[in-house]
C-alpha angles and dihedrals in degrees: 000000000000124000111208111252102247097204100057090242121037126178113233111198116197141192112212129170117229112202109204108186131176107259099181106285096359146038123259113208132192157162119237095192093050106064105225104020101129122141140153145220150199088234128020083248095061097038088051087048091044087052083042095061093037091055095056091044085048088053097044087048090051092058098042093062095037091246118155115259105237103248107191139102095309095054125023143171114260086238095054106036107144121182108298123235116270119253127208127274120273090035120123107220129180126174106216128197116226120186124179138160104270118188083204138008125231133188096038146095 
């Protein structure tokens, strides 16, 4: 379900988790809540920067083509955020806030 933005241009701010995780001599980072977000980094810094990045062009890409933003327990509007789900020890996990322009807003009530 989408509800049509009534000012041309709203602000969406969201709350998304960002799992960076040791992958022999690298990190591996991803997004559980964007299929298919997975990048990696020298440093967990730079791995967490790189999904980071990625995040913000997924969503982008999401509201170019009119898809619904996947709103769960992974990604979550600032209003509603509710406790995330627990990860395993020895993960590194970091909950980002993205906020963009969006000519319409998908995904909420």
């Amino acid at each position: 379900m989408y509800v049509e933005a009534t000012n041309p241009v709203k602000s969406l701010t969201l709350k998304v988790r960002i799992i960076v995780e040791q992958d022999e001599d690298r990190f591996h980072a991803y997004c559980p809540a964007f299929k298919g977000l997975h990048v990696d980094g020298a440093t967990k810094e730079e791995a967490f920067e790189n999904a980071s990045e990625a995040a913000l062009v997924y969503l982008n890409s999401l509201a170019q083509t009119k898809e619904a933003i996947p709103i769960g327990p992974y990604c979550q509007t600032i209003d509603e955020h509710q406790h995330l789900l627990k990860m395993p020890a020895g993960v590194l996990m970091q909950d980002i806030e993205l906020s963009w322009p969006s000519h319409r807003t998908h995904g909420t009530k």
